[in-house]
N, C-alpha and C positions, 0 to 999 in steps of 0.2 A: 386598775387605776393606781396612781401615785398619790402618796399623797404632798400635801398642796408646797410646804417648806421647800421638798426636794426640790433640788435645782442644777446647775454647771449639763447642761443638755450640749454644749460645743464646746472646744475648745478655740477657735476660730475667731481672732480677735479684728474688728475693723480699727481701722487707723482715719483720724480725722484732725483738722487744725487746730495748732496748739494757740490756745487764748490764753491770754494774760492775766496775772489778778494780783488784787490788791492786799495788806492783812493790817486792816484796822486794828487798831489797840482793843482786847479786851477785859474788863475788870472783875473784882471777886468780891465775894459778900460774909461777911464776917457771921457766924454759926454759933451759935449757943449746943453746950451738949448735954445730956442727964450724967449723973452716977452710975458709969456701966459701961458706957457708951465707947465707941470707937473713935479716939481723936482723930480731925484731920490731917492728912498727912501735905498740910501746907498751912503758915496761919497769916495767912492774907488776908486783908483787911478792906475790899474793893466792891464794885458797886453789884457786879453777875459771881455765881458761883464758877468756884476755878475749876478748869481743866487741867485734874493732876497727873501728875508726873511726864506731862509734855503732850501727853494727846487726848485721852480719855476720862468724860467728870466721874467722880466720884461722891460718893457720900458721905457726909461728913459721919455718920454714924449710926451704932442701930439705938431706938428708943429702949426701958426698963420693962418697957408693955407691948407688945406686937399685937395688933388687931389683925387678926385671920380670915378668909372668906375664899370661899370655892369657887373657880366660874363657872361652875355646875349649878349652882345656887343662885346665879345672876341671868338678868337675860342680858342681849350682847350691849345693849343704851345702858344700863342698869352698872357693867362691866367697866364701860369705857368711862361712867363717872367717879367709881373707885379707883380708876384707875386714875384718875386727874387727881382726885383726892391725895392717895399715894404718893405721886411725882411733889407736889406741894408739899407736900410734909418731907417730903427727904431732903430738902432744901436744905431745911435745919438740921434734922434728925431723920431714920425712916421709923417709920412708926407700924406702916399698913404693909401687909404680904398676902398678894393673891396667888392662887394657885391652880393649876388646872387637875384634866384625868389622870395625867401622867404618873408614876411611882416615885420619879424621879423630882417632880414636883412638887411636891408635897414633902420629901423625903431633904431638903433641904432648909426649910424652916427647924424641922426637928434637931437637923444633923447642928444647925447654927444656933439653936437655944440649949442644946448641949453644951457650945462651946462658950458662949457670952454668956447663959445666965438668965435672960431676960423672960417674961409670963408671957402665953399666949394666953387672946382669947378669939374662941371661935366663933364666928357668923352664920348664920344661912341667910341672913335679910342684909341685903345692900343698906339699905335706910338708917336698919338698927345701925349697922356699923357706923353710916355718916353721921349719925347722932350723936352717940358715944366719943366721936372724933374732931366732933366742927369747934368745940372750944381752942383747938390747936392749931386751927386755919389761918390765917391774916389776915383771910373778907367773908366774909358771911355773903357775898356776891357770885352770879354763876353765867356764864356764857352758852348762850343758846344755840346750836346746831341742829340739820337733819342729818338723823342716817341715814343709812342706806334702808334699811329697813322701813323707816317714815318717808321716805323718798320715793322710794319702789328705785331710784336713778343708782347705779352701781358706780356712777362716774360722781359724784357728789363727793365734795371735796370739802365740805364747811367741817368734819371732825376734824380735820386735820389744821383746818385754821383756826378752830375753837381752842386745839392744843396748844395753838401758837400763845392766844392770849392767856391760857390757864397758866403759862409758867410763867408770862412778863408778871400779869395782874394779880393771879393767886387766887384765881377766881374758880371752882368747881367749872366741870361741865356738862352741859342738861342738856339732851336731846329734847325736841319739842313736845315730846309726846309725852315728858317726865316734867312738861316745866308747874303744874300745878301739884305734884309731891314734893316737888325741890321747895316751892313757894308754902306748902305746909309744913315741911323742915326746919323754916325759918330762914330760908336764904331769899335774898331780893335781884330780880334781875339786870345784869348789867348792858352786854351787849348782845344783840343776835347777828351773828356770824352768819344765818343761813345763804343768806344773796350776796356776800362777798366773793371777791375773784383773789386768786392767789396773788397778783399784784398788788389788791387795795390793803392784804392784811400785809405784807410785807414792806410794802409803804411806810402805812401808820406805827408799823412795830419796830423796825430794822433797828433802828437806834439802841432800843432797849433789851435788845437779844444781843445774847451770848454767840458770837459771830464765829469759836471753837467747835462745832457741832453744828450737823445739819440731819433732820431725820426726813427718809423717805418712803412713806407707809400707806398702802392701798388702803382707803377708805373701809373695804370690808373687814380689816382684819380689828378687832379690838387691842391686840396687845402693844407692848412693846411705847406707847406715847409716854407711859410712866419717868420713862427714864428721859426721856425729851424734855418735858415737862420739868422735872428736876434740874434740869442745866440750863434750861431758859432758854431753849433752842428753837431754830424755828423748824417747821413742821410743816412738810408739805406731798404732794406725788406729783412729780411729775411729768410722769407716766401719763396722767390723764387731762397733761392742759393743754388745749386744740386753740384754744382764739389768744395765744400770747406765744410766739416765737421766741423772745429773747430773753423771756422773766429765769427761764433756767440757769443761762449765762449770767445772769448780772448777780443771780443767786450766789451760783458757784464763785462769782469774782468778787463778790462782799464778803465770803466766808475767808477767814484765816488759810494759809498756805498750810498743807499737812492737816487739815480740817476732816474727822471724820465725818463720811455721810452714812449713817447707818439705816436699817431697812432691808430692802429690795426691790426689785422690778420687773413688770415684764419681759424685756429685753437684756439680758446679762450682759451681751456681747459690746454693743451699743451703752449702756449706762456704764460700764467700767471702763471702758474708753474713752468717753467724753469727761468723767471725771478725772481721769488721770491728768487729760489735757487740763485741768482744771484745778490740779493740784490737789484733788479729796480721794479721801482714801476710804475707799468702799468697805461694808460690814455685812455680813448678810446675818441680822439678825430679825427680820420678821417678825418671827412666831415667839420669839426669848419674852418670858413673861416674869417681871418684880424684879427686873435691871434694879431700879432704883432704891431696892432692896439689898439687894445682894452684893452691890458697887459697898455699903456700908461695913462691909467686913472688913479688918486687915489682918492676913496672915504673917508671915515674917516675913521678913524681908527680900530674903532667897528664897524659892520654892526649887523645888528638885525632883527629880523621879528616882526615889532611894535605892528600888527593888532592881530596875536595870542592872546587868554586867557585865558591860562593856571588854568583852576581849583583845587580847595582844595578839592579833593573826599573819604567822609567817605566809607568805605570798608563795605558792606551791605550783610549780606547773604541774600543767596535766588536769588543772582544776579552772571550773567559771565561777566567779564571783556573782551573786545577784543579790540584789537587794529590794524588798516591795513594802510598799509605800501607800498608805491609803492616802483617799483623797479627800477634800472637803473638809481639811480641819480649821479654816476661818470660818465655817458655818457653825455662828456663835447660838444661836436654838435649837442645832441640831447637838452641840455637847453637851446643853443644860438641858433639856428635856428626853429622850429616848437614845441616846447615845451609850451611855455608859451601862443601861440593864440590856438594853437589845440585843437576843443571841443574835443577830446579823451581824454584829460590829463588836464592841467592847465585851460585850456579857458575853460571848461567844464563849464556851467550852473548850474549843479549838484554838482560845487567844492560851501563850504562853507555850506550844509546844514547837515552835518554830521560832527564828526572828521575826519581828515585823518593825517598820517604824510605821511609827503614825503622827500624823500633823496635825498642829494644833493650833489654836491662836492667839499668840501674845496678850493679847487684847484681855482675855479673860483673867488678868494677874491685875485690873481695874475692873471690869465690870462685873467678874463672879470667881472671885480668890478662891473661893469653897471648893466650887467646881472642880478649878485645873490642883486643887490639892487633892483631892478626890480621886479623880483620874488618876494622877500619879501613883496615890498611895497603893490603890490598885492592881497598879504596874508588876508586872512579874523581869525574872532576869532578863528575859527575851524583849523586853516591850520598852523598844527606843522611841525618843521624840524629836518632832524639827519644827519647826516655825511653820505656818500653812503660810499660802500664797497672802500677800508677796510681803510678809514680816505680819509688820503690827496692823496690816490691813492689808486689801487686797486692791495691789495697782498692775497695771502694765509698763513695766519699768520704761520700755523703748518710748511709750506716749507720755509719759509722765515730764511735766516742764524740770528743763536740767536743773534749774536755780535751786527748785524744791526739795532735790533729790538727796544732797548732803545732810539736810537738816531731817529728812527723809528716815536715810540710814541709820541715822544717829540714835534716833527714837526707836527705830525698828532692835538697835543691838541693844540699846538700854532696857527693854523691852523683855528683849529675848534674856539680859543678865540676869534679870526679877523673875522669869521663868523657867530658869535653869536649861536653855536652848543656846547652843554653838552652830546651828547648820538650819538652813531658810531656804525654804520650796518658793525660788519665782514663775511667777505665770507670765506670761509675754507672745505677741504675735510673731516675732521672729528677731532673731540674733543683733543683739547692741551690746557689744562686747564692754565700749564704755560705761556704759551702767552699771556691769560689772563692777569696778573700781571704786565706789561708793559705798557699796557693802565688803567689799573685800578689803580696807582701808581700817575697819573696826575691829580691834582685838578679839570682841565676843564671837565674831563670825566667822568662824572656819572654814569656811566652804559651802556647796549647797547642791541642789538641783533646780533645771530649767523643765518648766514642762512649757513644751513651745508649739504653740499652733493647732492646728485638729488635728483631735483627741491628744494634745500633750505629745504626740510622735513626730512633730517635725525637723526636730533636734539630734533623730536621726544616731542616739547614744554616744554623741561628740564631747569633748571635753573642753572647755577654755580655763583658760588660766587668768590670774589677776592678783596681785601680790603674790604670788607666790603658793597662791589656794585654789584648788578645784573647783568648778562647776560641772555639772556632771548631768547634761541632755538624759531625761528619759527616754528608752530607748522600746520599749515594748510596755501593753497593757492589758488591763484585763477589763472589756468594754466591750457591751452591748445595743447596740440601735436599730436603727433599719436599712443602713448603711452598708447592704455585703458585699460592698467590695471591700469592705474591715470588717466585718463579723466573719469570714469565711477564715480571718487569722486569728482577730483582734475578740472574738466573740465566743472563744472557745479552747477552754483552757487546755485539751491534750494539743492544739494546734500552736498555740504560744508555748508549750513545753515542749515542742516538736522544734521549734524555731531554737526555743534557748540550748535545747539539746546539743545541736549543732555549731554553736556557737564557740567562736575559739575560747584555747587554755592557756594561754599564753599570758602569764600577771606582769607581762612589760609592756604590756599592748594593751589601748583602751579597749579593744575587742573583747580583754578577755575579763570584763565586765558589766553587768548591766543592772539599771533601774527599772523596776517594773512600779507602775502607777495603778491602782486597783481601783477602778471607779464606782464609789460607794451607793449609788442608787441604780446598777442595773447587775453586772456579776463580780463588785469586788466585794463580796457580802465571805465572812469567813469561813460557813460550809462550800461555798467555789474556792477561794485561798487554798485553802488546808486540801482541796479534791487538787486543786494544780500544781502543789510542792508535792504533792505525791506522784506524779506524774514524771517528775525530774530523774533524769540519768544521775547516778549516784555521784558523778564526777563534778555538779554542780551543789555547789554551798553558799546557804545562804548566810546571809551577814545582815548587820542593820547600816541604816544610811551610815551613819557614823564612822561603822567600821570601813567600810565599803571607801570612804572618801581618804581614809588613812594610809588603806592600800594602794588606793591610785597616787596621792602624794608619795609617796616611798618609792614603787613601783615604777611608775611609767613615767615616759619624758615629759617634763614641764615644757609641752610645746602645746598651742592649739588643734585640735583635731574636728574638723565639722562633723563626721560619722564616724562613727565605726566601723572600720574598711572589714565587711565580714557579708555575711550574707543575707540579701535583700528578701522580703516576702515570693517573691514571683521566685527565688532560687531553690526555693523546698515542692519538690516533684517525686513522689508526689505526696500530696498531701494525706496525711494521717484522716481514718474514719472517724467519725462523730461518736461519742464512748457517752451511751447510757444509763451506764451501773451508778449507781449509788454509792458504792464503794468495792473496795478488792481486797481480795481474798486474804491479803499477805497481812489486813487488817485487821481482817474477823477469824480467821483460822484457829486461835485461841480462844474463841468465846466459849464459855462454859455452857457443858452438856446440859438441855433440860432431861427433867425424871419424869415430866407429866406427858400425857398423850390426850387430852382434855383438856382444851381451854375455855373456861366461861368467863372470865373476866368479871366478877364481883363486885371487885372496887380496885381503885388507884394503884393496891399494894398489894394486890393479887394477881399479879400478871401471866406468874409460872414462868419468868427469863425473858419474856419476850422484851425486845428494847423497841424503845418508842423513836422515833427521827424525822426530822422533817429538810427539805431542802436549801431553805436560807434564804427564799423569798417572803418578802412583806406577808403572805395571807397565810404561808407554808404553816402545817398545824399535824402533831399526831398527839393526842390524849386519850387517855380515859374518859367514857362517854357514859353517862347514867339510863340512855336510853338500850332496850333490850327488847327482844319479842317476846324472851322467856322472864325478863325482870332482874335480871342481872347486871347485863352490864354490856359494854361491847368496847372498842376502840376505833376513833376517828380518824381518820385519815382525810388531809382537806388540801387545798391550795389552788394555787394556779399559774399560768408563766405569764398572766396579764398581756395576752395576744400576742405571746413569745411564739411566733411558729418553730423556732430553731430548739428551742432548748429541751433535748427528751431526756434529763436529769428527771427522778422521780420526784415531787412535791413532797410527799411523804412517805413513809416507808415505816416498813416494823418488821424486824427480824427475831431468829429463833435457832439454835444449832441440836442437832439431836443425833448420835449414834443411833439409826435405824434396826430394827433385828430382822432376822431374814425374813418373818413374816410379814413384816410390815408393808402395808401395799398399795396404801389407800390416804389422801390427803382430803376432807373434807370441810366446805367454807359457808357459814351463812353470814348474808351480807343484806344489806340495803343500802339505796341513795338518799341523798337529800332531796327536794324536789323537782332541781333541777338538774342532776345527776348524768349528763351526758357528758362523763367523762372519761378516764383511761384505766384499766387495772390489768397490774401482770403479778403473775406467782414466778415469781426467778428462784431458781435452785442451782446451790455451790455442793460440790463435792467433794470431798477428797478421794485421788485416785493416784495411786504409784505408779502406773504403769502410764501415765499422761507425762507428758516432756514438762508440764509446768510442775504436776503432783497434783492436779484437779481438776475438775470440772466444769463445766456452766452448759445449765440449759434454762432457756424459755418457755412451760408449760401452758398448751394451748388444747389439751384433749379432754379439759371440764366443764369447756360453757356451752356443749349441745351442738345440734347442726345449725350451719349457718354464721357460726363465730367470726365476724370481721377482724383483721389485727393489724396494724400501721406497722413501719417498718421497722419499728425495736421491739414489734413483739407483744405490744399493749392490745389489748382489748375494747375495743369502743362499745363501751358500757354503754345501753340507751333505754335501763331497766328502771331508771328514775328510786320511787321510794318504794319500789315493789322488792321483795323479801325474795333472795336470790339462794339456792344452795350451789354449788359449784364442787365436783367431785374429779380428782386428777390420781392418776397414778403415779405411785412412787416404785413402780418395779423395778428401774434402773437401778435404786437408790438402795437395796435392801442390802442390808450387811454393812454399808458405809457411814462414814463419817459425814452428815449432808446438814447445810445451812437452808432454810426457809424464810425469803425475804417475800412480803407482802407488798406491794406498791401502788400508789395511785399518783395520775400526773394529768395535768388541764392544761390547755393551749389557750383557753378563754379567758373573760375580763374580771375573773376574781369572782364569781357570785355562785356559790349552791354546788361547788365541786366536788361535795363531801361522799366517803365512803363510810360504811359505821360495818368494823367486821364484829358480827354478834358471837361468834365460835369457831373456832379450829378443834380438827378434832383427827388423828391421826392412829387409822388401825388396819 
């Protein structure tokens, strides 16, 4: 399973009637700050806190005192009242930082009282904290809602309108189930919100809301109101409203032109397109926890990615250009929360030995300055940036009202200048050259890519012009679904390296380069990356976006091109086999020789060389394991392809290189499952052999697990030994006297649950 953030499941945009709107004036509310504190970076004197620096609120500052609390420590009612608490206080000041499981979460408070100065103190009781904190409130009043949880109704909508009133009134907000702890607190009750309809609160409230901001947040989720809350915004899902047809529309036509809506939705496809028509500019930040926190930082004024460097590349025939591009960098909770340690993405081992660009969103240069410094700092020479879809938020240019779209741009490059970004990834359902023009019009914007249509390939690696700047169609990706009549290309990285292989050399012809989009929640994770640039014909070089747009400007004719007049999927015949290994030889050949022939595995740091690996999915795990038959120790081996029937990459893996001696003859394995252990394991041996056209070997050892050994067609073992204690005994006769690698591996086709192998001993005589 996925989890819940992940999202962009199509790229497949609908197109529907563009509706008009309005943009009421709205005003600003003058901010007191402490000794310490972060000045606003506006000093406006007005009735709602402003929307700085043209689209997104900020905070006026952090408090001298930070009160801390876990939502580990909270239940979810408990959660969403600190959290109301929080949004209120940051009005003025932030005062309150929650935080969740995350590393990454928690590791931001620290990272930003290093740099301000200011005291934590820490909670475990919601209560204690609101106690500590209510002298700093403006009402000792609280507005009553049900959850979801007091509800049992998933569709219950009153937190979301309790939010509404908690940022006009100031008022805490108290699930029902909380309202006699709130009332011994010392707070009195004001309104209860549970029986209102998202029309009555927006009724009675519309006037008094900050009409820059609109937030859209499924009832179940607790986070992310904080920051709504703080800008006075209104609050709602509209996802879940069935007896009101138009309240959406009239929503979206009250709200300011270029009005972020932040959140998410059920429907990506549908809420990004009716917003565009509506002039709002989508955020997907759901799950982003202590916004209204972390908005109160200000870093300097330019941010920059230092460590990048960017080369001067003469255009070479005989060579492909590529350039690849993660995706999902406007998903603003996925780069404050697991983004930056996650070996899948940033934390990656494999980030820096290649180019990459990676996208990111403007957006966070207002809502979490730490962050995108962070990121950056990060940054190695290979690791370029670009704007994620479609700038400072994420629109569909083609559906987006034209009127909008100037003042659009404008923010998106001022945006991108505060972020140290020249080059903006648009999303769109299909080619509107004129919207081009918009962005191409603004100094800071150099150029860009279009990711068009489903999966981003409809663009078909074409190039259009517009002042005098590229746009540059992704042309190939790295994407997995259930889709094979695109996974049979699009789903398998030596099949897209088959494709780009072939690909013209020609740097006068847009042919003879391409963008690749790597889609970050199914194979563009960076142990697939770094498996598919290894894949590449040596004649293809990679570049980052940046460079890549330099070359097409200098290069090729400023004329429009819809594709890439080169070769289509259906032209590669035939197509290249499905490649299981876990890596190749030309990579491990040098691994150092072990000296042991006895492995027990002890602890962590008694391995005897063996390297630990795992495949680059969500559950993929290989560690050191305290459990043992003999009390030792063992190594885990886990994962799964989450009902990937296609993908026979191994989960995990653990490798070993050993000059064999001639008598060595015999490879011995004790193992166990987990309990649910019906899963895959193969023993793969490399060799070195001069007399082989490569210099080596490979075979698949299948004569240790008894009569009866089932094997699928890479050679795996269909384990169905569960947690029973397995020894598995293979011959190494082929292998005596040679130079031979020992890869262990396990691999699951199932939903993530009990795929564990735990190898207890290897033992080699």
């Amino acid at each position: 399973m996925r989890n819940n953030w992940l999202r962009k499941t199509m790229g497949l945009l609908l197109s529907v009637a563009v509706l008009s709107g309005c943009n009421p004036a709205s005003s600003n509310e003058t901010n007191t700050q402490e000794s310490g504190s972060v000045p606003p970076s506006s000093s406006s004197t007005q009735a709602n806190p402003p929307i700085q620096s043209g689209v997104y609120w900020r905070s006026p500052g952090i408090a001298d005192t930070v009160y801390a609390i876990s939502s580990t420590n909270m239940s979810g009612d408990e959660m969403s009242m600190i959290t109301s608490v929080q949004g209120i206080l940051a009005q003025k000041l932030s005062r309150v930082y929650v935080y969740d499981g995350t590393a990454d979460s928690k590791y931001w408070l620290s990272q930003l009282q290093s740099k301000k100065g200011f005291q934590v103190k820490e909670y475990t009781d919601a209560f204690a904290l609101l106690n500590d904190v209510k002298t700093y409130l403006p009402s000792k009043k609280f507005v009553t809602y049900k959850s979801v949880a007091t509800s049992g109704d998933n569709y219950n909508l009153s937190i979301d309108h309790a939010a509404t009133v908690s940022g006009v009134e100031g008022w805490i907000m108290v699930d029902s189930s909380l309202v006699s702890k709130a009332i011994g607190a010392g707070f009195a009750p004001g309104i209860d919100v549970s029986d209102y309809s998202t029309r009555q609160i927006f009724e009675k409230y519309k006037s008094r809301l900050n009409n820059q901001l609109l937030l859209n947040q499924n009832p179940q989720k607790a986070m992310l109101r904080d920051y709504s809350i703080a800008a006075k915004a209104f609050c709602g899902y509209m996802d879940y409203i069935t007896d009101d047809s138009t309240i959406r529309t009239e929503i979206g036509q009250w709200a300011a032109k270029n009005a972020p809506i932040i959140g998410w939705t059920e429907n990506e496809v549908n809420f990004v397109s009716v917003n565009s028509t509506l002039s709002l500019v989508t955020l997907a930040a759901d799950w982003a926890i202590s916004l209204s926190f972390l908005s109160g930082y200000s870093p300097a004024a330019t941010l920059s990615f230092p460590n990048y460097q960017k080369r001067k590349i003469t255009a070479t025939k005989g060579k492909h250009y590529l350039a690849i591009v993660m995706s999902d960098g406007d998903n603003v909770q996925w780069l404050e929360r697991t983004f930056m340690d996650d070996t899948r993405w940033y934390g990656s081992p494999r980030r820096g030995s290649f180019p990459m660009t990676w996208t990111i969103s403007p957006a966070l240069a207002d809502l979490a300055p730490n962050v995108m410094e962070t990121i950056y700092s990060r940054g190695t020479a290979n690791d370029d940036f670009m704007a994620g879809p479609s700038g400072v938020g994420y629109i569909n240019p083609s559906e987006y009202t034209e009127s909008s779209l100037p003042d659009y741009a404008g923010k998106t490059a001022g945006y991108m200048a505060r972020s140290g970004l020249s080059s903006v990834n648009l999303i769109d359902s299909f080619v509107n050259q004129d919207c081009l023009s918009y962005f191409a019009s603004q100094d800071q914007i150099k150029g860009g890519v279009w990711s068009l249509g489903d999966y981003y390939l409809e663009g078909k690696g074409g190039v259009y012009w517009s002042n005098d700047k590229p746009f540059v169609a992704v042309r190939d990706t790295l994407w997995r679904d259930g889709n094979y009549s695109h996974n049979k290309y699009y789903g398998f990285t030596e099949r897209v390296a088959q494709r780009i292989n072939n690909y013209k050399t020609d740097p006068s012809d847009i042919s003879g380069y391409t963008v690749l989009l790597t889609h970050a929640w199914s194979i563009g994770t960076m142990e697939y990356i770094n498996r598919f640039t290894r894949q590449l014909d040596d004649h293809v070089e990679l570049v980052s976006v940046d460079e890549l747009l330099d070359l097409v400007k200098e290069n090729v004719p400023h004329k429009d091109e819809e594709q890439a007049p080169d070769i289509a999927p259906n032209d590669i015949d035939p197509l290249c086999a499905i490649d299981s290994r876990a890596f190749y030889w030309k990579d491990v050949k040098d691994y150092p020789l072990a000296t042991e022939r006895e492995f027990e595995f002890s602890s962590a740091d008694d391995l005897g060389g063996w390297s630990l690996n795992c495949g680059g999915l969500e559950y993929d795990k290989c560690s050191w394991n305290s459990w043992s038959a003999s009390g030792k120790g063992s190594i885990l081996l886990d994962g799964s392809d989450l009902n990937d029937k296609m993908d026979a990459i191994p989960n995990s893996y653990m490798y070993n290189m050993f000059q064999l001696g001639s008598d060595e003859s015999k490879l011995e394995i004790l193992c166990k499952g987990g309990n649910n252990a019906d899963t895959f394991f193969r023993v793969h041996v490399y060799y070195e052999d001069a007399s082989l056209a490569e210099g080596y070997g490979e075979d698949i050892l299948k004569d240790g697990y008894g009569d009866g050994a089932t094997f699928d067609d890479y050679g795996y073992y269909e384990r169905a030994d569960g947690s029973n204690l397995t020894t598995y005994d293979f011959s190494l006769s082929k292998y005596a006297g040679k130079k031979t690698l020992i890869s262990l591996e396990q691999d699951d086709d199932g939903d993530g649950s009990g795929e564990q192998i735990f190898i207890d001993y290897v033992h080699i005589s």
